[in-house]
C-alpha positions as CSV (number, residue, x, y, z in Angstrom):
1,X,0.0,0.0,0.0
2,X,1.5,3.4,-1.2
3,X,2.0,6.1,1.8
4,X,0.0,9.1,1.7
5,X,1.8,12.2,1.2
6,X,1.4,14.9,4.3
7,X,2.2,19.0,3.8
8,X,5.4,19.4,5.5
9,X,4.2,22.8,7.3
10,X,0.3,22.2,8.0
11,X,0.6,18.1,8.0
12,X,-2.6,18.3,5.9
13,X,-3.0,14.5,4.0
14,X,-2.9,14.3,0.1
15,X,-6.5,15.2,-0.7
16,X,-7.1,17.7,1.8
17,X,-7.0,21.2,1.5
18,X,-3.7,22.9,3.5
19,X,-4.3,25.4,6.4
20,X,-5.5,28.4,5.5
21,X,-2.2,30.6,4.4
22,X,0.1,27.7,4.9
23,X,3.3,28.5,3.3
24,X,3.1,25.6,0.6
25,X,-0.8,26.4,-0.4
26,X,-0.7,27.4,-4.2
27,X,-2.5,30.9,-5.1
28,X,-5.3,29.4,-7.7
29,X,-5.4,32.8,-9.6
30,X,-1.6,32.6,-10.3
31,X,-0.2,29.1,-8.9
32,X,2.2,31.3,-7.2
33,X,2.8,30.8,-2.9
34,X,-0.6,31.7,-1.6
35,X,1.1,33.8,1.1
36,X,3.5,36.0,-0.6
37,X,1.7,36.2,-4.3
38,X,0.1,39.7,-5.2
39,X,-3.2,38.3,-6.1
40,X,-4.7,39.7,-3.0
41,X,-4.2,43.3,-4.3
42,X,-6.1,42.5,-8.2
43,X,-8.4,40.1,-7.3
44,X,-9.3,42.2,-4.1
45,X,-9.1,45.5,-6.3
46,X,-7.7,47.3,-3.2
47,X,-7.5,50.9,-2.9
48,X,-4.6,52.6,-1.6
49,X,-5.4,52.5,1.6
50,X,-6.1,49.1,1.9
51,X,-2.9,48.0,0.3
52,X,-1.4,49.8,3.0
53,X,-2.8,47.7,5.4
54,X,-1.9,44.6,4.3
55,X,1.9,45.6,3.1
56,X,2.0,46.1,6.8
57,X,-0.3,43.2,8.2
58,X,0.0,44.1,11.8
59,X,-2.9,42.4,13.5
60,X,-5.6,40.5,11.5
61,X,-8.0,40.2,14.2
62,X,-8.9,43.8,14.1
63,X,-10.6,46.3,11.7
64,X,-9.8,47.0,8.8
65,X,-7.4,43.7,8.1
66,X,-9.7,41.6,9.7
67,X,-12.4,42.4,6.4
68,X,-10.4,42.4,4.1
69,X,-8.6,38.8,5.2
70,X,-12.5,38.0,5.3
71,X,-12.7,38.8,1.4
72,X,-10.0,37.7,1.0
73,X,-11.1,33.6,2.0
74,X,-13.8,34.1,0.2
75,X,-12.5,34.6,-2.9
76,X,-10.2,31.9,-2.3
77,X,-13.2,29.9,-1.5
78,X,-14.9,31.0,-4.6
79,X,-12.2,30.4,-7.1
80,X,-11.4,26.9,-5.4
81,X,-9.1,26.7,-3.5
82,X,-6.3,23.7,-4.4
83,X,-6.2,20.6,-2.6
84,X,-2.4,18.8,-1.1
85,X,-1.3,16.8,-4.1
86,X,-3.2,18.9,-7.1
87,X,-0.6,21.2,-6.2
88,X,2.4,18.9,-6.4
89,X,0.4,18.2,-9.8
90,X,0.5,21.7,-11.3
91,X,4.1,22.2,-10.1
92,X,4.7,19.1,-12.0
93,X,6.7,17.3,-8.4
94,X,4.6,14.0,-9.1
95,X,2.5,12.1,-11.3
């Protein structure tokens, strides 16, 4: 029986979808890193002031980061987000 691969940051099993903003989650606008692609700023259309917030990304708990990390999921969510082993799929790491 072949062994199940598991997300070395979030220990998410193939199939599953990784942690929220773990460091190995694939963007699905850009199938760049999830948490350091730019998506957030286009797919968000940000204003100034926003982007300023979450260049600095201080505390999303509280107002106004804690909205637009909310938007943020949910386009995520409404894109789809990509699964443990897709990933290793579109970056071509296995079959």
């Amino acid at each position: 029986m072949a062994e199940k691969l598991v997300c070395r940051d979030c220990q998410c099993a193939e199939g599953e979808l990784h942690e929220i903003f773990c460091t190995k989650e694939l963007c699905p606008f850009c199938y760049g890193q999830l948490a350091s692609c730019s998506c957030i700023h286009t797919v968000l259309e940000l204003t100034p002031e926003e982007t300023k917030v979450v260049d600095e990304y201080v505390d999303d708990f509280k107002e106004p980061l804690k909205s637009i990390v909310a938007r943020w999921k949910a386009a995520l969510e409404t894109k789809g987000r990509i699964r443990f082993g897709e990933d290793l799929r579109i970056l071509k790491i296995t079959g």
